[in-house]
N, C-alpha and C positions, 0 to 999 in steps of 0.2 A: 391105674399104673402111675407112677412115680417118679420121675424126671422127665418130664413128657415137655417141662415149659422150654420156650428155646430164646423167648424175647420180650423184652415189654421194658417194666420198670426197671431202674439201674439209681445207683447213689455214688456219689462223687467223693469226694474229699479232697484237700489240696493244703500240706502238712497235718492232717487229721480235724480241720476244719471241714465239716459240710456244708457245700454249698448246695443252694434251692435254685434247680435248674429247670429246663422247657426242653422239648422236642428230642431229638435222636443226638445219641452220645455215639462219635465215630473214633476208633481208632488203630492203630497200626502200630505193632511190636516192632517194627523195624528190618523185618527179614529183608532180603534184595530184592530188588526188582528186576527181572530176567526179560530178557527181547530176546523175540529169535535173530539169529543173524542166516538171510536166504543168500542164497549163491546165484550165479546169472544167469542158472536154469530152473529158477523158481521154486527150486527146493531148500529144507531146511539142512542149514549147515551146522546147527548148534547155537546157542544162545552167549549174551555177553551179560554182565550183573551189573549193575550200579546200586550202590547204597543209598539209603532211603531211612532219615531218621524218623524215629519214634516219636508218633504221635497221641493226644487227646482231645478233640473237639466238640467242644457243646456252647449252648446257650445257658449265660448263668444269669440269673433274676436278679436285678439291681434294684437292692433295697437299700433303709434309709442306714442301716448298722453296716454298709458295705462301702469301706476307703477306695473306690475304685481306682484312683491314681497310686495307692500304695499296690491294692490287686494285682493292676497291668503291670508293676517292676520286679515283680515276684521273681525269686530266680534261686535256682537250690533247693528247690520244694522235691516233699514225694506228691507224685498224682496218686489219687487209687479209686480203679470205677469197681463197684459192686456191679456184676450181673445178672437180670434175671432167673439167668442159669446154673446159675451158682459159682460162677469163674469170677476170679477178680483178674483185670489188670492193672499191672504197676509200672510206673513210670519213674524212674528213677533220678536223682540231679537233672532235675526240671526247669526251665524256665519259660515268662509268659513269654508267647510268641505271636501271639495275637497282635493288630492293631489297636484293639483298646476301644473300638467303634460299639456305640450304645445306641442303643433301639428303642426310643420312645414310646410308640405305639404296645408293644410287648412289653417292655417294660425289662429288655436286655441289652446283655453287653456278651455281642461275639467271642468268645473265651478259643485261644490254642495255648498247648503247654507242647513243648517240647522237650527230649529231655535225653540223655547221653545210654540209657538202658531201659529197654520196655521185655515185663515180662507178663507170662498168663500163667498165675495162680489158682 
């Protein structure tokens, strides 16, 4: 059978450069975020939304060809994660949003991009 995979590998890019990353790529298109709102007798009265921007989160591998202080000012980039499943997400007018915090041991640097439109292609 044939579309069966649902997760694993993924590939990144950030304006059509790929970067060489480590562990779980997480992110969020930016739908709302919904709470229920309960009434004084413990029941649900309906929910209230707050908006929730669009995100992308990984570990990217800091190597010697990687300006990282130019990286972390990144700003106006497209993101785009390949996923194993065949979906891509896109992250539109992007910027780093990370602290820019690098990981010795691994041999990374904490990577967020945020950005004004996330979609799933």
């Amino acid at each position: 059978m044939s579309g069966q995979k649902r997760g694993g590998l993924y590939r990144i890019t950030v304006d059509g450069v790929q970067q060489e990353c480590t562990g779980v790529c997480t992110y969020h298109l930016g739908a709302p975020k919904r709470t229920a709102i309960i009434k004084s007798d413990g029941r649900p009265a309906g929910f209230s939304e707050e908006g929730v921007v669009p995100f992308v989160e990984v570990d990217v591998l800091d190597r010697a060809g990687l300006d990282a202080a130019s990286f972390t000012r990144a700003e106006d980039v497209t993101v785009v994660v390949d996923l194993a499943n065949g979906k891509s997400i896109v992250l539109s007018h992007a910027w780093y949003a990370g602290d820019g915090q690098g990981e010795s041991e691994k041999g990374i640097i904490k990577s967020r991009w945020e950005g004004l439109e996330g979609n799933e292609v």
